[in-house]
Each structure stands twice: as structure tokens, then as C-alpha cells.
NUDONU-952367 format. One record per residue (C-alpha): x negated, z, y negated; residue in one letter; residue number from 0; chain. Coordinates in nm, 2 decimals, decimal comma, always signed. Each point is the difference from the previous one (the first is absolute). Layout:
REM NUDONU-952367
+--------+--------+--------+------+------+-------+
!   east !     up !  north ! resn ! resi ! chain !
+--------+--------+--------+------+------+-------+
!      X !      Z !      Y !    A !  NUM !     A !
...
+--------+--------+--------+------+------+-------+
//
This chain:
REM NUDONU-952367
+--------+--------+--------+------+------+-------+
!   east !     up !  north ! resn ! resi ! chain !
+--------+--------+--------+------+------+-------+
!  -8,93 !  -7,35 !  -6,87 !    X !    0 !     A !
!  +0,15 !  -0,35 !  +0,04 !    X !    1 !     A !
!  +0,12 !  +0,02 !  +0,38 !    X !    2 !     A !
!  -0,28 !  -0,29 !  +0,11 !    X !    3 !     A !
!  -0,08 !  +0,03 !  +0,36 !    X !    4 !     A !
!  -0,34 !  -0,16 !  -0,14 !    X !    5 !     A !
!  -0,26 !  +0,27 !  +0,08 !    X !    6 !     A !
!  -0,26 !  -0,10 !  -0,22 !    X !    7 !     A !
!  +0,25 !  -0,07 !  -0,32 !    X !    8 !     A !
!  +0,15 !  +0,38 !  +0,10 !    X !    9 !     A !
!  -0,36 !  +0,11 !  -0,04 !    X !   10 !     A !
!  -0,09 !  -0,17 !  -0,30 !    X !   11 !     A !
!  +0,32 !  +0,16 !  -0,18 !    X !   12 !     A !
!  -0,12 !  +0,33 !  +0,10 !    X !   13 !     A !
!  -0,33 !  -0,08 !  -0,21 !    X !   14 !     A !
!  +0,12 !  -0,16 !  -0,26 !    X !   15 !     A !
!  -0,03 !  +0,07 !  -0,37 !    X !   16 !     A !
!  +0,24 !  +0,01 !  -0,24 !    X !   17 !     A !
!  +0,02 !  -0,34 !  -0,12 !    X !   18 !     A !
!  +0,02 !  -0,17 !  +0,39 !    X !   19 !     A !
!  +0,24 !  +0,28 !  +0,05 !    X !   20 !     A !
!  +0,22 !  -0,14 !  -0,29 !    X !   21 !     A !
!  +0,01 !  -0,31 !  +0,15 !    X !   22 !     A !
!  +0,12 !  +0,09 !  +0,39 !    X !   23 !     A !
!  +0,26 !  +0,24 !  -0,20 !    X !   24 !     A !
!  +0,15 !  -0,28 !  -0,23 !    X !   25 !     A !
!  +0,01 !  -0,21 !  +0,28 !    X !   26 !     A !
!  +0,20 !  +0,23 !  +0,20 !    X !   27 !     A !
!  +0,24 !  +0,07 !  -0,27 !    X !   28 !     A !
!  +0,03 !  -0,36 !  -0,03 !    X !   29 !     A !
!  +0,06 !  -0,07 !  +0,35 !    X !   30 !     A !
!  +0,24 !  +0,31 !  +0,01 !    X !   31 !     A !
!  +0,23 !  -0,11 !  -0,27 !    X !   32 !     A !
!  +0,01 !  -0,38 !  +0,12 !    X !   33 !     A !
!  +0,18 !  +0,17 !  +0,29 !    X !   34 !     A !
!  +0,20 !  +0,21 !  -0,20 !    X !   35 !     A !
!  -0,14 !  +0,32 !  -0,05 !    X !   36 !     A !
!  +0,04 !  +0,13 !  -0,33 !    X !   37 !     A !
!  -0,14 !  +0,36 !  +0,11 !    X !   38 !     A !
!  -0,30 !  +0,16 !  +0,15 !    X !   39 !     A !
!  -0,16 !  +0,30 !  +0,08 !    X !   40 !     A !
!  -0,36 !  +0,04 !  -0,03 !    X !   41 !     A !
!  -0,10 !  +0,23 !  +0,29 !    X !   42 !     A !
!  -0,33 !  +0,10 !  -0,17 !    X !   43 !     A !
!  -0,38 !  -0,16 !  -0,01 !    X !   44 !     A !
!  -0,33 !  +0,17 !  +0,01 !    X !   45 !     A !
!  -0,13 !  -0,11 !  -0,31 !    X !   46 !     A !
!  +0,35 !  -0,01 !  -0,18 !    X !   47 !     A !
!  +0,00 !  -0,38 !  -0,09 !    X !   48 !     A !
!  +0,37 !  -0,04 !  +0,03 !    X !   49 !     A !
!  +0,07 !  +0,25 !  -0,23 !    X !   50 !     A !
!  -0,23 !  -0,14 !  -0,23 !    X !   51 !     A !
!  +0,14 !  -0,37 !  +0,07 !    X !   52 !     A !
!  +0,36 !  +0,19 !  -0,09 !    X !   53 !     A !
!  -0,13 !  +0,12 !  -0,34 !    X !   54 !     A !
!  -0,15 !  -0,31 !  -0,09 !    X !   55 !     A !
!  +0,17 !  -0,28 !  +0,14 !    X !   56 !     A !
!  +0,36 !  +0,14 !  +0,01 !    X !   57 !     A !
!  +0,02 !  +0,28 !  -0,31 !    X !   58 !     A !
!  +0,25 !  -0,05 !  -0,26 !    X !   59 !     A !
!  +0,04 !  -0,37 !  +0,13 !    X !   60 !     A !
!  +0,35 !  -0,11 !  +0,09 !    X !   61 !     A !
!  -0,06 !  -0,07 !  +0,37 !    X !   62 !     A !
!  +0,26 !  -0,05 !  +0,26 !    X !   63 !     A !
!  -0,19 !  +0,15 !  +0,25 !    X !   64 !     A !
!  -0,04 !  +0,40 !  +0,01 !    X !   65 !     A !
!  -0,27 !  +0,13 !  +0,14 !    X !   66 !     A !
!  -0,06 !  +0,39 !  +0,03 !    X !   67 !     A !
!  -0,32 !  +0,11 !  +0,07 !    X !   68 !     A !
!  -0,20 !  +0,31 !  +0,19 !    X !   69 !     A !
!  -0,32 !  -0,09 !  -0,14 !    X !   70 !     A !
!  -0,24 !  +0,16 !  +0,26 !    X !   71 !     A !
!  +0,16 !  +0,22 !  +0,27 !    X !   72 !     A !
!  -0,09 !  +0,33 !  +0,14 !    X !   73 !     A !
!  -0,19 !  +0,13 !  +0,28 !    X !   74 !     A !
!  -0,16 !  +0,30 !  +0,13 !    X !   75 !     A !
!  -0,38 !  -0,05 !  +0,05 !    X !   76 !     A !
!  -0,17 !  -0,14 !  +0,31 !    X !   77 !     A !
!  +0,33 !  -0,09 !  +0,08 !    X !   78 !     A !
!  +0,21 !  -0,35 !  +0,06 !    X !   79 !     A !
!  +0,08 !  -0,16 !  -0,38 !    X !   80 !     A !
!  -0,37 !  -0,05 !  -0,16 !    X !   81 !     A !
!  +0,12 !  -0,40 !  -0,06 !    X !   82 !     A !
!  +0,30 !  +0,09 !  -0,18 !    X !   83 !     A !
!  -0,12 !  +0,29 !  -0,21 !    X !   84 !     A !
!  -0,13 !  +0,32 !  -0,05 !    X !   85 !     A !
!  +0,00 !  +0,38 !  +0,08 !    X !   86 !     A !
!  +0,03 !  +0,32 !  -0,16 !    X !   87 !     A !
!  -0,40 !  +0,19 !  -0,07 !    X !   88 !     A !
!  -0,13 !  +0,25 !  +0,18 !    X !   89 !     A !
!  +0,20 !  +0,29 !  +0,00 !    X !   90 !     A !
!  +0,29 !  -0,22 !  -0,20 !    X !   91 !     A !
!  +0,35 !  +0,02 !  +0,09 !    X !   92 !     A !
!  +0,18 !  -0,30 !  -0,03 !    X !   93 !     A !
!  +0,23 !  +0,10 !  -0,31 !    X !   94 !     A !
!  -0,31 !  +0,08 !  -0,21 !    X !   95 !     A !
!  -0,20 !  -0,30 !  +0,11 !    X !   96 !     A !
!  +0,34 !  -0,19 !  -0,10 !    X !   97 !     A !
!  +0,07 !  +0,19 !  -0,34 !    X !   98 !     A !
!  -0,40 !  -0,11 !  -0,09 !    X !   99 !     A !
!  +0,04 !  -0,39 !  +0,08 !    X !  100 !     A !
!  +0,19 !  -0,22 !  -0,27 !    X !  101 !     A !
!  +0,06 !  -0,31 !  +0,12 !    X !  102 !     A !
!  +0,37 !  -0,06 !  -0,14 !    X !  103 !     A !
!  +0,17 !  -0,05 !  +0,34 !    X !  104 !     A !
!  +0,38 !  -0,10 !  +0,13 !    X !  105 !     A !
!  -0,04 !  +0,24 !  +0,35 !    X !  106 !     A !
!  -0,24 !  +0,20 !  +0,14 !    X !  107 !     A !
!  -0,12 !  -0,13 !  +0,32 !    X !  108 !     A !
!  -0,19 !  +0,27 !  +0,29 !    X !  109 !     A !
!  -0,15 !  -0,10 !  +0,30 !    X !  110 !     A !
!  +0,12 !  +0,26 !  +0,24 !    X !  111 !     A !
!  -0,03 !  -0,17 !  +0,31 !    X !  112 !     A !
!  -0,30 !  -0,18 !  +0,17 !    X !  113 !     A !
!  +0,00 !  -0,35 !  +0,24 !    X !  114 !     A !
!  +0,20 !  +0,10 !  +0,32 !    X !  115 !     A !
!  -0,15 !  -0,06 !  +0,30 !    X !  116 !     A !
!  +0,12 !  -0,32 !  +0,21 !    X !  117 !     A !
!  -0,19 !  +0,09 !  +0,31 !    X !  118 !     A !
!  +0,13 !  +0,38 !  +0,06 !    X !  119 !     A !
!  +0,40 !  +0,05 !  -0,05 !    X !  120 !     A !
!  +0,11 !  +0,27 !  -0,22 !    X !  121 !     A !
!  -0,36 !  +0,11 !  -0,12 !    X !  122 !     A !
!  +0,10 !  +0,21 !  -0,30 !    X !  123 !     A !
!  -0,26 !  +0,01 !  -0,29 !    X !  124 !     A !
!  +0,03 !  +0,27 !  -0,25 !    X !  125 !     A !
!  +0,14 !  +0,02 !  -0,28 !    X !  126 !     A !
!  -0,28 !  -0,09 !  -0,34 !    X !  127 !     A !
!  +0,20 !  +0,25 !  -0,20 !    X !  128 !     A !
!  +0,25 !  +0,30 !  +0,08 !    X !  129 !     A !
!  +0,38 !  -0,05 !  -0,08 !    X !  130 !     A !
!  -0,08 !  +0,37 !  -0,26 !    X !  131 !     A !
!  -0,29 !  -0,27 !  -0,16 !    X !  132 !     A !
!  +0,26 !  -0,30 !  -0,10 !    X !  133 !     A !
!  +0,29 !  +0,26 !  -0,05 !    X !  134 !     A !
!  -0,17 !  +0,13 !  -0,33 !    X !  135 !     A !
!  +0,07 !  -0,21 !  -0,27 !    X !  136 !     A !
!  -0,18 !  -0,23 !  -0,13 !    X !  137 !     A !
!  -0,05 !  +0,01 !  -0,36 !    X !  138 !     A !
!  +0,05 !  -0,27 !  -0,18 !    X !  139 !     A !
!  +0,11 !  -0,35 !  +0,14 !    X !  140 !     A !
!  +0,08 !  -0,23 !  -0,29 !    X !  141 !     A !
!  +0,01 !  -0,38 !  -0,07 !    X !  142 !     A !
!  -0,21 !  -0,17 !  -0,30 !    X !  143 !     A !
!  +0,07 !  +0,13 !  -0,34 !    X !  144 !     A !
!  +0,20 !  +0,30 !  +0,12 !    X !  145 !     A !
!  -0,16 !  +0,31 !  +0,10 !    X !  146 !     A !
+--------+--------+--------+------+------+-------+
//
């Protein structure tokens, strides 16, 4: 996400491949660093193109820039989070859906929340996963070329 308040360019990122996706993300890191930011947090993308802009743009590279990634995020189904990820199968806990992906991520990132409501104060929206759910542990969480 670059932060535009340009509608159609928001929408546009949300549909974009991998190679347009490359550009809006160098372009950010760019802009980032010119203001000197020499570290970001990736907060997760449904189709994992900033983990994949990480592994190939940013590997073994020196880079004075460090970026750590989520690749996509977690949600529960038919719940708030499809744009930044993915959830667990039918009758999947979270910690086996987890252990099964291998994306070599920095952090884990779960969508537990939904959009809270401007129009009605203090609506509460349940929780996408218990606290006993992201208590277990998850197995493996491991950066490139470690495991």
C-alpha cells in the first residue's frame, strides 16, 4: 500500500501483478529512505509480492535499507483480511495451516480484528481467532536459509 489518497491508483495496486507491484514497492522504499528510513515492516499482501520483492531484489545484497516481511497475513474465512492474505482450510487450525505454508517470513502477521464501525460507538466485533488459537505455538517461524 503506498498511502495515496488516489482511489483509483489504491485500486489498481490491489490488482496488480507482480511485476507493477515491484515497481510501487521500489518506489516506496525509495521514497522511504530519501526521508531517512532505513527500516520497514511489511504488514503482509494477498498475493505475497513483497516477500517475493524481498527475496529477489534485497537477498544477500548489501542494502541499507532492512526490510522484514509477513508475506501474506492471516485471516479466518468470510471474515475481514481477504486483501492481505489468507486463512486456515476447512476444519484447519491456524498452527497447522501455518506449519503447512513456507514462505520464509520475518513475523507472522493475523488479522484478528475487522473495520470498526464509525457510525455506532463502541460496536465490538469478535474476535477471528480465540486467544487458546494464537497461544499454541506456532511451529516454525524462520528467515531465508535458516530453518
Amino acid at each position: 500500500m503506498s498511502g495515496t489518497i488516489d482511489k483509483r491508483a489504491r485500486q489498481q495496486q490491489l490488482w496488480a501483478g507482480y511485476q507493477e507491484s515491484a515497481c510501487f514497492i521500489t518506489r516506496h522504499i525509495h521514497y522511504n529512505f530519501t526521508h531517512g528510513v532505513l527500516g520497514m515492516r511489511d504488514g503482509g499482501d494477498g498475493k505475497g509480492h513483497v516477500l517475493q520483492y524481498k527475496n529477489e531484489n534485497m537477498g544477500d545484497k548489501e542494502n541499507p535499507v532492512v526490510l522484514k516481511t509477513s508475506g501474506r497475513a492471516w485471516h479466518q474465512k468470510d471474515r475481514y483480511g481477504s486483501m492481505l492474505g489468507r486463512h486456515p482450510g476447512k476444519n484447519e487450525s491456524l498452527s497447522t495451516a501455518y506449519s503447512e505454508d513456507y514462505d520464509p517470513i520475518d513475523q507472522v502477521k493475523l488479522i484478528n480484528s475487522g473495520p470498526n464501525s464509525l457510525k455506532t460507538f463502541s460496536r465490538e466485533i469478535p474476535p477471528q481467532f480465540c486467544s487458546e488459537e494464537i497461544k499454541k505455538k506456532l511451529p516454525r517461524l524462520y528467515n531465508k536459509g535458516e530453518k
